[in-house]
PDBQT receptor file of N, H, CA, C and O in Angstrom, charges set to zero:
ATOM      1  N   UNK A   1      64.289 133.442  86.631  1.00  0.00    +0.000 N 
ATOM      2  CA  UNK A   1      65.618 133.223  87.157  1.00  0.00    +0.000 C 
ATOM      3  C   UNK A   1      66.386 132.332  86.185  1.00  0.00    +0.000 C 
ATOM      4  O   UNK A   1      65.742 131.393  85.719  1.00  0.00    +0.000 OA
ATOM      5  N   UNK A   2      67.463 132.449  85.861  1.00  0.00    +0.000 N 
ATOM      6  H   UNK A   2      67.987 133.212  86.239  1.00  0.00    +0.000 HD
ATOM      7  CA  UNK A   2      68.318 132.019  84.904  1.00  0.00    +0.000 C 
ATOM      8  C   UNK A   2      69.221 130.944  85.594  1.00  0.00    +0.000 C 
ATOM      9  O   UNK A   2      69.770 131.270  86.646  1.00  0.00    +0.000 OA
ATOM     10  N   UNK A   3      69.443 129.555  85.033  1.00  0.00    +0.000 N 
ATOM     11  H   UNK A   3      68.997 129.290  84.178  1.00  0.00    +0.000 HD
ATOM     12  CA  UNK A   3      70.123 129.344  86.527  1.00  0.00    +0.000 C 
ATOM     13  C   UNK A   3      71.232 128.078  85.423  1.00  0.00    +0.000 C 
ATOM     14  O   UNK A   3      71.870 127.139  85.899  1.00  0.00    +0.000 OA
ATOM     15  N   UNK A   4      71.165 128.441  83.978  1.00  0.00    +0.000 N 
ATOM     16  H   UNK A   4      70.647 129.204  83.591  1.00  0.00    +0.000 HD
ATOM     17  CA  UNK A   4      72.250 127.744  83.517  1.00  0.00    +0.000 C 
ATOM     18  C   UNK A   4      73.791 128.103  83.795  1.00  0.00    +0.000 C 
ATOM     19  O   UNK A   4      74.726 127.313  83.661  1.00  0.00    +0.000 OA
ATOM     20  N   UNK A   5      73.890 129.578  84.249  1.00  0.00    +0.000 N 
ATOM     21  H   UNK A   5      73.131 130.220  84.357  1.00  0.00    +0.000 HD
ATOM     22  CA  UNK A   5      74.953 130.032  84.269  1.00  0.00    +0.000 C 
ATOM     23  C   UNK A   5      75.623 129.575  86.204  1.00  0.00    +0.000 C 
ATOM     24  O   UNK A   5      76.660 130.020  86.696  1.00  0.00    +0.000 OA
ATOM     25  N   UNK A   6      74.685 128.664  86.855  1.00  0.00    +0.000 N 
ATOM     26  H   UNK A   6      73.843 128.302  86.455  1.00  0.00    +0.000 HD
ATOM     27  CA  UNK A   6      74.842 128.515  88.090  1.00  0.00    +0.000 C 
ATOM     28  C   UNK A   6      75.463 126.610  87.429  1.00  0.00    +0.000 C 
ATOM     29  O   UNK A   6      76.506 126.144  87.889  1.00  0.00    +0.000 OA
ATOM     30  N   UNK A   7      74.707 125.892  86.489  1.00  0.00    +0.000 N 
ATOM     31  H   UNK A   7      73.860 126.270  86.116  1.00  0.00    +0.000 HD
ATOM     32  CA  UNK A   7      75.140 124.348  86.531  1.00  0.00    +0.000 C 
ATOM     33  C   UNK A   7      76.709 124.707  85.833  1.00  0.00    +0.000 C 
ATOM     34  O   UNK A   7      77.556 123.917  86.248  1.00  0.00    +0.000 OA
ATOM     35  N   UNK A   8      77.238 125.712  84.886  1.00  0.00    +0.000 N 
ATOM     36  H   UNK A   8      76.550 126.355  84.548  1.00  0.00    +0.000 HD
ATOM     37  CA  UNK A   8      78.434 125.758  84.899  1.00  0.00    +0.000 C 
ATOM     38  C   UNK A   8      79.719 125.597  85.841  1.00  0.00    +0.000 C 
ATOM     39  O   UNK A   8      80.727 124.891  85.822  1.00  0.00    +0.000 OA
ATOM     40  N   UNK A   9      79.047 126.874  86.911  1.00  0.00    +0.000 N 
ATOM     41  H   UNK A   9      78.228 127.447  86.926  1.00  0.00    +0.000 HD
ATOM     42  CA  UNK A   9      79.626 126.829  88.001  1.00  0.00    +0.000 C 
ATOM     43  C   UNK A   9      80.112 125.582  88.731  1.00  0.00    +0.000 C 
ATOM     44  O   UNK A   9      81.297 125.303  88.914  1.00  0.00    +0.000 OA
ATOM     45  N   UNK A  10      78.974 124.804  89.159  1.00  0.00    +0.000 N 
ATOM     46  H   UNK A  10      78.012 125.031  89.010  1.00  0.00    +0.000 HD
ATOM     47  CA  UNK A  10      78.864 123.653  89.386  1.00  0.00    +0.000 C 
ATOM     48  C   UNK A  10      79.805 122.428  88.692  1.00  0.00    +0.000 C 
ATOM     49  O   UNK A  10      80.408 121.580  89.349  1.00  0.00    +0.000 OA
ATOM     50  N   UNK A  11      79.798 122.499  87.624  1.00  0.00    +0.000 N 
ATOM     51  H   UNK A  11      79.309 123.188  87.090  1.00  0.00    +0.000 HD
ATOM     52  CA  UNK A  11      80.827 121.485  86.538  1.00  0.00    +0.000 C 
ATOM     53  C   UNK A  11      82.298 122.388  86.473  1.00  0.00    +0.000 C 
ATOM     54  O   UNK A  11      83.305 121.682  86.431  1.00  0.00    +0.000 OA
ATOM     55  N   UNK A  12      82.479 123.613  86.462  1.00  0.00    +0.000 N 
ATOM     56  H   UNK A  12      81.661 124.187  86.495  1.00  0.00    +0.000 HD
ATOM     57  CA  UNK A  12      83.870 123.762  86.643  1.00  0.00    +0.000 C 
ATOM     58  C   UNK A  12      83.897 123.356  88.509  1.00  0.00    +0.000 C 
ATOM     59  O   UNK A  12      84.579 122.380  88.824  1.00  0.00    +0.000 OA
ATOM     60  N   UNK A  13      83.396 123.875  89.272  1.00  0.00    +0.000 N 
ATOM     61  H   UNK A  13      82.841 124.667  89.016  1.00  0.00    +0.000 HD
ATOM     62  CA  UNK A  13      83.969 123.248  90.604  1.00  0.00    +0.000 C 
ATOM     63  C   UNK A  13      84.015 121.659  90.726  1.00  0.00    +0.000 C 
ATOM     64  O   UNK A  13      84.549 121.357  91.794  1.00  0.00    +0.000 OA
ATOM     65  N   UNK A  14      83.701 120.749  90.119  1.00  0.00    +0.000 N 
ATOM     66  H   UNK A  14      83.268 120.994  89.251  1.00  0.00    +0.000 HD
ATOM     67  CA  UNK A  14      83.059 119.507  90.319  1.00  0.00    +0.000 C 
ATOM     68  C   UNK A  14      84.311 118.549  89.653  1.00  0.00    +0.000 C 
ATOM     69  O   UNK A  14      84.805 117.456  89.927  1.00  0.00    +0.000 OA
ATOM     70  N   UNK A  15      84.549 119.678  88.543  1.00  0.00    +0.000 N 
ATOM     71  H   UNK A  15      84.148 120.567  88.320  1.00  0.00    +0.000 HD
ATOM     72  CA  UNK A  15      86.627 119.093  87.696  1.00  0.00    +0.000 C 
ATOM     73  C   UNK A  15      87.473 119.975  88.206  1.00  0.00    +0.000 C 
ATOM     74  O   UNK A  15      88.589 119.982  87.686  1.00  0.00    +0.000 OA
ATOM     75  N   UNK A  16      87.277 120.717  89.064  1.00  0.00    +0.000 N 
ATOM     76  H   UNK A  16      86.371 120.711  89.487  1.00  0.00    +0.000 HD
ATOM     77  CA  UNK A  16      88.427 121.238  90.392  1.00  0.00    +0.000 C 
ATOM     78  C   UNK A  16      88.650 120.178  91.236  1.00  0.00    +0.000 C 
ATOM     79  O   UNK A  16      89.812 119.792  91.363  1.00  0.00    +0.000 OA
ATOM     80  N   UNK A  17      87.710 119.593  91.876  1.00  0.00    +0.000 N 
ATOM     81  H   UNK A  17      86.766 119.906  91.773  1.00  0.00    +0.000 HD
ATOM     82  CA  UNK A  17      87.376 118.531  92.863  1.00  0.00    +0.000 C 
ATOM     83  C   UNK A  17      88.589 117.942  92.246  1.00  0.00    +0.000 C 
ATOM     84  O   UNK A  17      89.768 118.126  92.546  1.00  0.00    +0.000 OA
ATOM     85  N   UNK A  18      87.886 116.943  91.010  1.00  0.00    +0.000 N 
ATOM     86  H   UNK A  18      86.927 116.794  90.766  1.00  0.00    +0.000 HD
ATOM     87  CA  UNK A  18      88.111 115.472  90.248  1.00  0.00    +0.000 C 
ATOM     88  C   UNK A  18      89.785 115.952  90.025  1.00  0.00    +0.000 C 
ATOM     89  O   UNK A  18      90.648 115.134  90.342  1.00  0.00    +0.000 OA
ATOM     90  N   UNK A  19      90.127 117.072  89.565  1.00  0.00    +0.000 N 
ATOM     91  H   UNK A  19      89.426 117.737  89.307  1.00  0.00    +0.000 HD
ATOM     92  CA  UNK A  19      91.656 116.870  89.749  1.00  0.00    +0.000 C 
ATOM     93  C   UNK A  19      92.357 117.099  90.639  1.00  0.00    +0.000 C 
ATOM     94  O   UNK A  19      93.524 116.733  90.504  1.00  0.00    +0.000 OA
ATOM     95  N   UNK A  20      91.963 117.795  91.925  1.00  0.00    +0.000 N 
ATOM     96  H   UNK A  20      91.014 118.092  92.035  1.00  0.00    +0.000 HD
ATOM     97  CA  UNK A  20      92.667 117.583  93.092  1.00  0.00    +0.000 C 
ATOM     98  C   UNK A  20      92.346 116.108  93.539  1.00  0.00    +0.000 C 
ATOM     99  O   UNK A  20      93.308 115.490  93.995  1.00  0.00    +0.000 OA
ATOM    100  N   UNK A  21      91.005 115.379  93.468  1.00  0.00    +0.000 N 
ATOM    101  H   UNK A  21      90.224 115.881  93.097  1.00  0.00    +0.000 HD
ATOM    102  CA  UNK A  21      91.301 114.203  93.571  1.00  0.00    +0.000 C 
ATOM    103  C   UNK A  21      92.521 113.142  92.815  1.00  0.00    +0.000 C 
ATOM    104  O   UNK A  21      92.983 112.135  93.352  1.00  0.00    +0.000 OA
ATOM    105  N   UNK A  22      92.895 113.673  91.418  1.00  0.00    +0.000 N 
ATOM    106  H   UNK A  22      92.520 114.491  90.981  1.00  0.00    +0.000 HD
ATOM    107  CA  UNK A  22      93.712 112.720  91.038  1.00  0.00    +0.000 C 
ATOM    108  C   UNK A  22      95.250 113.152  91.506  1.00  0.00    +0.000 C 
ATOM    109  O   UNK A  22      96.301 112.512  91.535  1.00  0.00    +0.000 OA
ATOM    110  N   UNK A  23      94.989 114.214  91.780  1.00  0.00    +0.000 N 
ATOM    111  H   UNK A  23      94.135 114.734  91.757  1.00  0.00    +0.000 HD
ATOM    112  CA  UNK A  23      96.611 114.875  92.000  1.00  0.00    +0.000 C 
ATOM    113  C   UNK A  23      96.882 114.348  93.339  1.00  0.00    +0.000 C 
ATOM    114  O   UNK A  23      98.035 113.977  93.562  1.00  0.00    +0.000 OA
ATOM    115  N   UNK A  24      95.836 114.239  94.441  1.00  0.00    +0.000 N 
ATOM    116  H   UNK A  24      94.900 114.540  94.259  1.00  0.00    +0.000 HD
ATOM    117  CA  UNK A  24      96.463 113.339  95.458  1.00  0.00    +0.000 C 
ATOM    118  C   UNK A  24      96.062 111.833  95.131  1.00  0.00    +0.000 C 
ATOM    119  O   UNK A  24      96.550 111.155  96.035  1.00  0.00    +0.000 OA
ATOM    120  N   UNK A  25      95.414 111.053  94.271  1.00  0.00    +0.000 N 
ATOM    121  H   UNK A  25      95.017 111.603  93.537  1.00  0.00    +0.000 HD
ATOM    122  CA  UNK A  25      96.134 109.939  94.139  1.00  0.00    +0.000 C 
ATOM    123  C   UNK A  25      97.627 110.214  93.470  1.00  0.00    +0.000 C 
ATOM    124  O   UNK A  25      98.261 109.367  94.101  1.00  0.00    +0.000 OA
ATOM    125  N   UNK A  26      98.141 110.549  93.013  1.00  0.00    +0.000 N 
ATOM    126  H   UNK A  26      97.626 111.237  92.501  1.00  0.00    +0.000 HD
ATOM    127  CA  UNK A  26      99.195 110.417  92.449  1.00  0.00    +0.000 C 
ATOM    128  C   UNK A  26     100.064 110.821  93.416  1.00  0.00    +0.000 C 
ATOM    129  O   UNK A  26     100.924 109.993  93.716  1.00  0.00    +0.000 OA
ATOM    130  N   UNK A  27     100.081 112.061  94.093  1.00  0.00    +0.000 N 
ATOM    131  H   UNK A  27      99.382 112.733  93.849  1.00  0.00    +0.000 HD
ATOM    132  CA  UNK A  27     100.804 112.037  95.090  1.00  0.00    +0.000 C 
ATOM    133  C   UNK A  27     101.275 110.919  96.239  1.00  0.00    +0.000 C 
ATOM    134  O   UNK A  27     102.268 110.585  96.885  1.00  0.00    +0.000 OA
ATOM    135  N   UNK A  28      99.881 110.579  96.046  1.00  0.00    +0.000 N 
ATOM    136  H   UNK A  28      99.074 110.851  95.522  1.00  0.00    +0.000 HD
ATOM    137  CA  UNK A  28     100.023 109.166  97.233  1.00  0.00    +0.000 C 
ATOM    138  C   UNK A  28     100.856 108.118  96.814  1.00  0.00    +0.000 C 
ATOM    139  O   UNK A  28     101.734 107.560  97.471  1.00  0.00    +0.000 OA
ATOM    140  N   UNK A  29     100.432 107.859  95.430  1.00  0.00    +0.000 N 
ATOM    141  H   UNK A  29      99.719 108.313  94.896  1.00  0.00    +0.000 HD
ATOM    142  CA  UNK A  29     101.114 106.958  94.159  1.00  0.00    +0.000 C 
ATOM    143  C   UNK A  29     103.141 106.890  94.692  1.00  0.00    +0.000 C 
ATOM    144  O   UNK A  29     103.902 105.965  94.977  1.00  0.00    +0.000 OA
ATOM    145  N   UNK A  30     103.277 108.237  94.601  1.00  0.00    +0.000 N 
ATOM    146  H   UNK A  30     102.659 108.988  94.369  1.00  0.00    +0.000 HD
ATOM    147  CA  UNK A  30     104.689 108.366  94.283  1.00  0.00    +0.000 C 
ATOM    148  C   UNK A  30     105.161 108.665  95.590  1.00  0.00    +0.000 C 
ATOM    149  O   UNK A  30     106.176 109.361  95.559  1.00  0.00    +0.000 OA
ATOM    150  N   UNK A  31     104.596 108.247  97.199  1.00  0.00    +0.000 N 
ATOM    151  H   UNK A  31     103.771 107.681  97.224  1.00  0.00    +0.000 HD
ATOM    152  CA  UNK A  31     105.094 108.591  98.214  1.00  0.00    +0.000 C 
ATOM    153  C   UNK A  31     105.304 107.047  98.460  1.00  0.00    +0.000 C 
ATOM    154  O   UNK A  31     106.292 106.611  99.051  1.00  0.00    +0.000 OA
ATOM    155  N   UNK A  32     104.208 106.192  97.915  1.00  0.00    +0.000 N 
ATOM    156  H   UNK A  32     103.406 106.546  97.434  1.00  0.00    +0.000 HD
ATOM    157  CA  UNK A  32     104.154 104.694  98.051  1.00  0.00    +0.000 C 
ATOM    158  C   UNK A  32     105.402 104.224  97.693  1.00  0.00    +0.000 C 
ATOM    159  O   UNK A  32     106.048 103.534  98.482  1.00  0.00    +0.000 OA
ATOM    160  N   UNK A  33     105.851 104.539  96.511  1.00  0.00    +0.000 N 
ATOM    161  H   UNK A  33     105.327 105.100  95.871  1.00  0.00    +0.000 HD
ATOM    162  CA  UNK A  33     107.153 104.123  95.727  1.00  0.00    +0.000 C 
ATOM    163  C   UNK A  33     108.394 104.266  96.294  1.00  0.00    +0.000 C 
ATOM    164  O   UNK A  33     109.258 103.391  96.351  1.00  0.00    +0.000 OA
ATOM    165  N   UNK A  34     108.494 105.826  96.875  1.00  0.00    +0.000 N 
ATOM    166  H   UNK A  34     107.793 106.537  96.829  1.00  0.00    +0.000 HD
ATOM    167  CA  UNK A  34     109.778 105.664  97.355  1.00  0.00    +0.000 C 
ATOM    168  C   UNK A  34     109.347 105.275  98.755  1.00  0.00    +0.000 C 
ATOM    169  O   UNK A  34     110.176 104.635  99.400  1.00  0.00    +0.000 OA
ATOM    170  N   UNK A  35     108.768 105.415  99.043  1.00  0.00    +0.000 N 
ATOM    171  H   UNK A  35     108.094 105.935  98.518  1.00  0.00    +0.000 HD
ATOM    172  CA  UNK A  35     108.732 104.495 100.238  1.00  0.00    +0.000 C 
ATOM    173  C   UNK A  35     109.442 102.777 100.182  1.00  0.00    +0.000 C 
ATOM    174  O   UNK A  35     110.505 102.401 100.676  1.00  0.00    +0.000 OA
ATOM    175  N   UNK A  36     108.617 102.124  99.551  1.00  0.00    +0.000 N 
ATOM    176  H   UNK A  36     107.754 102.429  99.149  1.00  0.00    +0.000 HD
ATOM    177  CA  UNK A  36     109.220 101.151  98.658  1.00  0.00    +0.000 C 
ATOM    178  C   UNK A  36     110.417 100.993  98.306  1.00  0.00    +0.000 C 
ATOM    179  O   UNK A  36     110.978  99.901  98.387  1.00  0.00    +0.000 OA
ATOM    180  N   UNK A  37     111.027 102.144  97.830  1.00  0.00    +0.000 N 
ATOM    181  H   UNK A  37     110.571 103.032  97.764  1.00  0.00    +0.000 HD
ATOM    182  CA  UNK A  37     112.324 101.905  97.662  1.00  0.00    +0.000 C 
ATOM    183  C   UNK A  37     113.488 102.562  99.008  1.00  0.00    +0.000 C 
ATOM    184  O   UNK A  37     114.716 102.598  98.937  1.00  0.00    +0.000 OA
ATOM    185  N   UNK A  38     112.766 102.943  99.964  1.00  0.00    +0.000 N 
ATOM    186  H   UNK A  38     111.768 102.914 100.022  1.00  0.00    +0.000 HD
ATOM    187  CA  UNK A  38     113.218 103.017 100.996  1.00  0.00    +0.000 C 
ATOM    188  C   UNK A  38     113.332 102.066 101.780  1.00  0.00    +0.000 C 
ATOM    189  O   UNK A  38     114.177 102.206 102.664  1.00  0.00    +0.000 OA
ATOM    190  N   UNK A  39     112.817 101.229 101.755  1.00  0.00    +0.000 N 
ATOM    191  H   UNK A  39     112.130 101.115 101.036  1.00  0.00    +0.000 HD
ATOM    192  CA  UNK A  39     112.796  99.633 102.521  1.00  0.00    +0.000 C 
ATOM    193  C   UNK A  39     113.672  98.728 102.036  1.00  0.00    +0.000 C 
ATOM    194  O   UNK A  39     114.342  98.007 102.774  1.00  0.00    +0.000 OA
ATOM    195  N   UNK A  40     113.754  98.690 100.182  1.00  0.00    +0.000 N 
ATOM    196  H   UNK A  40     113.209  99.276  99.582  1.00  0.00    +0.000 HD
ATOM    197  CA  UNK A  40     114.268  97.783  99.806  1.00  0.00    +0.000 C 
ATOM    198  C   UNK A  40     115.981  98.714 100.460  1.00  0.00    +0.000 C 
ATOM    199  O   UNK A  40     116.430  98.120 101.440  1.00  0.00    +0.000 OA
ATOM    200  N   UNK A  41     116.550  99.536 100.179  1.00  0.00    +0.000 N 
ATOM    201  H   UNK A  41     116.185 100.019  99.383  1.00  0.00    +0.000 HD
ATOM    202  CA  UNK A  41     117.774 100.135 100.260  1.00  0.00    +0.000 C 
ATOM    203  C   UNK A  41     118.026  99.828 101.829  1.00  0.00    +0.000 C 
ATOM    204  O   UNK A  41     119.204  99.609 102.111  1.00  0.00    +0.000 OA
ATOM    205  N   UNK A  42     117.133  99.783 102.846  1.00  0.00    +0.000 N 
ATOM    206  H   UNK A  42     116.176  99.961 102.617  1.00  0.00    +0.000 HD
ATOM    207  CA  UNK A  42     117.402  99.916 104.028  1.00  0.00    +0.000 C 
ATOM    208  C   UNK A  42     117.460  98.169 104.493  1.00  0.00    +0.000 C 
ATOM    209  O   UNK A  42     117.992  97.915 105.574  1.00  0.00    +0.000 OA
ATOM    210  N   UNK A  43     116.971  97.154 103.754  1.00  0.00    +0.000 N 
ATOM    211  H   UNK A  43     116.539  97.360 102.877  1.00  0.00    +0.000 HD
ATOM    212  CA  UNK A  43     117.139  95.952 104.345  1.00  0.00    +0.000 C 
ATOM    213  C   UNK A  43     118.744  95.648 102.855  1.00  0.00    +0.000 C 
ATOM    214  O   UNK A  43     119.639  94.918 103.281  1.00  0.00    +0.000 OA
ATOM    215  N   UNK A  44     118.838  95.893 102.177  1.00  0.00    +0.000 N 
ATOM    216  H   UNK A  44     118.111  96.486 101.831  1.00  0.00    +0.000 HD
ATOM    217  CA  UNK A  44     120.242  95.971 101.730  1.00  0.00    +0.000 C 
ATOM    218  C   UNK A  44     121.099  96.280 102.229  1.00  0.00    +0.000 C 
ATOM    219  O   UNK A  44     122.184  95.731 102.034  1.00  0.00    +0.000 OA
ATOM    220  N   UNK A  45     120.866  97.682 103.396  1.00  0.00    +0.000 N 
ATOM    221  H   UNK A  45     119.985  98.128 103.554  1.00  0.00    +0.000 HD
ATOM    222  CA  UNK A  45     122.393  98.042 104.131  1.00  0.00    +0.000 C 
ATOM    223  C   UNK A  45     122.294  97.465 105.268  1.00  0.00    +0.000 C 
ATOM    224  O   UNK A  45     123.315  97.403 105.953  1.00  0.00    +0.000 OA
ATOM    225  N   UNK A  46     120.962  96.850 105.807  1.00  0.00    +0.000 N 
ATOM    226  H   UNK A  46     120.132  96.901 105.250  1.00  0.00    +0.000 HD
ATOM    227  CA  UNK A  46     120.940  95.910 106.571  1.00  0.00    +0.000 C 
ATOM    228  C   UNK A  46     121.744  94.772 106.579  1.00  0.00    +0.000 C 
ATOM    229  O   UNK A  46     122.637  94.673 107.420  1.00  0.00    +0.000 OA
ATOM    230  N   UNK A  47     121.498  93.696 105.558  1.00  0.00    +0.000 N 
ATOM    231  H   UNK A  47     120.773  93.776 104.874  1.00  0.00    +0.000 HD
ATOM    232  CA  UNK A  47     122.688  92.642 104.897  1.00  0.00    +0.000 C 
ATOM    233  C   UNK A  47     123.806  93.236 104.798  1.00  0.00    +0.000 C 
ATOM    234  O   UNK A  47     124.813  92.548 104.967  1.00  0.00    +0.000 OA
ATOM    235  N   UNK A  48     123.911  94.255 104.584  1.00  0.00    +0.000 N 
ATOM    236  H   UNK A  48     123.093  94.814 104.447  1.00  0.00    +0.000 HD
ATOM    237  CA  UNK A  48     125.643  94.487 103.876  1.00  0.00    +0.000 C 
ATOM    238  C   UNK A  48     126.020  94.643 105.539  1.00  0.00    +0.000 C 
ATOM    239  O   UNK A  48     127.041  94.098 105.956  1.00  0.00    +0.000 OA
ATOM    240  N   UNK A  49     125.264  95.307 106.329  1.00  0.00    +0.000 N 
ATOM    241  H   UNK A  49     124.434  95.751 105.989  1.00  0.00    +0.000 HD
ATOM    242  CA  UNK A  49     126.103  95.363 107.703  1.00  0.00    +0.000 C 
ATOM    243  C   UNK A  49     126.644  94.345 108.340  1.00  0.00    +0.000 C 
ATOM    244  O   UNK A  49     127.831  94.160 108.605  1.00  0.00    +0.000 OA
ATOM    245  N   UNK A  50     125.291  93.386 108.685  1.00  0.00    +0.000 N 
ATOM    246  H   UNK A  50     124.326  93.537 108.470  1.00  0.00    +0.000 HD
ATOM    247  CA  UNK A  50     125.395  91.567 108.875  1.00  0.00    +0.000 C 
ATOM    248  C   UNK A  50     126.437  91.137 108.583  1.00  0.00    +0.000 C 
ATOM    249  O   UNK A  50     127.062  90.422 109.366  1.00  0.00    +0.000 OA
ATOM    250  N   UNK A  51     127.037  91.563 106.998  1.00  0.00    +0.000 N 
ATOM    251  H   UNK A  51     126.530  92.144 106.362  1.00  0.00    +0.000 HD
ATOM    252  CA  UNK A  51     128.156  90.297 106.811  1.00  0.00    +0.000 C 
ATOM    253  C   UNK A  51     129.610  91.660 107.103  1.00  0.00    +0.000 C 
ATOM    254  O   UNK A  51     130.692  91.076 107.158  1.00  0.00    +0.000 OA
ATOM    255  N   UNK A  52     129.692  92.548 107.202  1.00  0.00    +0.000 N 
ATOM    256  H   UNK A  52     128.813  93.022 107.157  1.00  0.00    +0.000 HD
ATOM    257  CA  UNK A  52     130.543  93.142 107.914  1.00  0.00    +0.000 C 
ATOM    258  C   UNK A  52     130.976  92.742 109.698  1.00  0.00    +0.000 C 
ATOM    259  O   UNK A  52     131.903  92.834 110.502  1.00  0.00    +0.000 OA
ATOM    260  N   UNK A  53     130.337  92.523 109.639  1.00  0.00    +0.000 N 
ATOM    261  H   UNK A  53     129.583  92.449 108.985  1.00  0.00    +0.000 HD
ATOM    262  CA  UNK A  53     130.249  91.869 111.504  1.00  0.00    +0.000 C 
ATOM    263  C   UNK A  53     131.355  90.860 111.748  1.00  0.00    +0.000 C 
ATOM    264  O   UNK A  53     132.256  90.865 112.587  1.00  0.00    +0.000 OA
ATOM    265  N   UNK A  54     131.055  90.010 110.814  1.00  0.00    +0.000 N 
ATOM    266  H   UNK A  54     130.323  90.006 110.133  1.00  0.00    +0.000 HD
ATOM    267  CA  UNK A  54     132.127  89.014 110.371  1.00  0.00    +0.000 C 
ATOM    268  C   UNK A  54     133.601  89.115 110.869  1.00  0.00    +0.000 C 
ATOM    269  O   UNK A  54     134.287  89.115 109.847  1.00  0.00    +0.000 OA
ATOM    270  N   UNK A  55     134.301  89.190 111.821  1.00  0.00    +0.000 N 
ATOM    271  H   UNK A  55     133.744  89.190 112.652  1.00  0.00    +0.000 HD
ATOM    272  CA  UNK A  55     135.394  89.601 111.965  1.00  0.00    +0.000 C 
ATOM    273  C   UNK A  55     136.702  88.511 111.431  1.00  0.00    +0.000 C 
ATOM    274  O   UNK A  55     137.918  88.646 111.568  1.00  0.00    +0.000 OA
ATOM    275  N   UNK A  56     135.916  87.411 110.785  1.00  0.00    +0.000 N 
ATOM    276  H   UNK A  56     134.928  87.301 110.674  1.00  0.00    +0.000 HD
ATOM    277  CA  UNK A  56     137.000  86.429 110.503  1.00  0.00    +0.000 C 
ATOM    278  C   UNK A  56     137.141  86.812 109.154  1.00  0.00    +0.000 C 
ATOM    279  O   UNK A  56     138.235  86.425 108.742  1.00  0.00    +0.000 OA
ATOM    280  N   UNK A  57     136.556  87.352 108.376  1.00  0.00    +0.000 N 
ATOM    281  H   UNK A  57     135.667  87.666 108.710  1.00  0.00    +0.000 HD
ATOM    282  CA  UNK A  57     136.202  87.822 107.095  1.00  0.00    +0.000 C 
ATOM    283  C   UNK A  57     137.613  88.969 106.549  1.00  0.00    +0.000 C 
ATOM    284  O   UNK A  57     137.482  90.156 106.845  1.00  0.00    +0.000 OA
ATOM    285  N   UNK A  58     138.792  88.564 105.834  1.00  0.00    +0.000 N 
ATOM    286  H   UNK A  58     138.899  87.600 105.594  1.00  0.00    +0.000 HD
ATOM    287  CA  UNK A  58     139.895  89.553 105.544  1.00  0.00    +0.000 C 
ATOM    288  C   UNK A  58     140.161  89.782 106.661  1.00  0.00    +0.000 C 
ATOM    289  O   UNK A  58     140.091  90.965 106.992  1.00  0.00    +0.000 OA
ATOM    290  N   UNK A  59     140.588  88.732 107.738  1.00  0.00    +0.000 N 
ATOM    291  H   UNK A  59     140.645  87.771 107.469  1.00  0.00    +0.000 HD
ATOM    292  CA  UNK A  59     141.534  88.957 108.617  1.00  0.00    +0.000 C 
ATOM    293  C   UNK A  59     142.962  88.642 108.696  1.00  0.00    +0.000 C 
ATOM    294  O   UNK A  59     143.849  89.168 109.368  1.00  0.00    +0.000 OA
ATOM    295  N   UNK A  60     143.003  87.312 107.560  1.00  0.00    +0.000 N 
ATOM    296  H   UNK A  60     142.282  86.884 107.014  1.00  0.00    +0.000 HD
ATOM    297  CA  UNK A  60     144.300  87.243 106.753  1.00  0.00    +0.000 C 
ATOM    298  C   UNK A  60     144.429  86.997 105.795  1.00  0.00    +0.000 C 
ATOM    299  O   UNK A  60     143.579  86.312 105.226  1.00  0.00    +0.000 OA
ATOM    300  N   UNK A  61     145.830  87.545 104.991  1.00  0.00    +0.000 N 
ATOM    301  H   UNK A  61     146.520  88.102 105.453  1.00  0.00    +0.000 HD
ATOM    302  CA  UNK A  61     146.056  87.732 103.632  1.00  0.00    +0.000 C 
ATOM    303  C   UNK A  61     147.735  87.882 103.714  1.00  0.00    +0.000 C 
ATOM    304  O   UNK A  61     148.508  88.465 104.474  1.00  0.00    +0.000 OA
ATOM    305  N   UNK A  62     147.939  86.635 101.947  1.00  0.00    +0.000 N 
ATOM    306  H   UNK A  62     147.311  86.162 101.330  1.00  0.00    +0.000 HD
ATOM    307  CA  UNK A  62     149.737  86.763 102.409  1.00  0.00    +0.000 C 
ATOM    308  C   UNK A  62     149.639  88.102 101.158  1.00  0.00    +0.000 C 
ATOM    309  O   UNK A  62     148.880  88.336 100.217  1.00  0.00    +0.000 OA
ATOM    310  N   UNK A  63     150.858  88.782 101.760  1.00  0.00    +0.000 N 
ATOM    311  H   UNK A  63     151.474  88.592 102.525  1.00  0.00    +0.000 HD
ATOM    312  CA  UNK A  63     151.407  89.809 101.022  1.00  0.00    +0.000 C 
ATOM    313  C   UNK A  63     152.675  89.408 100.024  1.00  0.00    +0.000 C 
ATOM    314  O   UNK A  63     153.663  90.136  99.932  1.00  0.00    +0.000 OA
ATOM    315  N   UNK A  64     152.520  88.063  99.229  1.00  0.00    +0.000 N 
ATOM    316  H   UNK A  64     151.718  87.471  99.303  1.00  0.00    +0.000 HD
ATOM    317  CA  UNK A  64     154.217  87.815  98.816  1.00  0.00    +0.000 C 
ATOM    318  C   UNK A  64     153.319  87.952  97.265  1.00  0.00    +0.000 C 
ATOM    319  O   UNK A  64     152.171  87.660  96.929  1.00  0.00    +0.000 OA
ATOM    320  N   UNK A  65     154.459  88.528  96.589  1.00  0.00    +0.000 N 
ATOM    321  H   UNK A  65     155.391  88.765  96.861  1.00  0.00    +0.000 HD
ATOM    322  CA  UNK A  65     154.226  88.965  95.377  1.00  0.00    +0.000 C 
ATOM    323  C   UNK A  65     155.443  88.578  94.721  1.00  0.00    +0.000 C 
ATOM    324  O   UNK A  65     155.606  88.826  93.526  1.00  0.00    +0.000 OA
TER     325      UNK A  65
């Protein structure tokens, strides 16, 4: 029985694995990020709302020119 042509098999499925393993780290990698940058943008329009609230804020202004 011949069975080198079976450990091939074995090593191409085994770097099928190893790069679907890296392809979902990386996927994960780059869901982390914008995630990340989904938080930072969302506590920014957070603040920017906060000081909109402000109703004393440009409530007067002289117009003489």
């Amino acid at each position: 029985m011949d069975i080198s042509g079976i450990s091939g098999i074995n090593t191409a499925a085994a770097m099928t694995n190893s790069n679907a393993g890296v392809q979902r780290q990386v996927a994960t990698q780059v869901t982390a990020m914008g995630l990340d940058q989904m938080k930072e943008q969302g506590e920014a329009m957070r603040k920017m709302m906060e000081q909109s609230v402000n109703p004393a804020v440009g409530g007067n202004f002289d117009v003489s020119a």
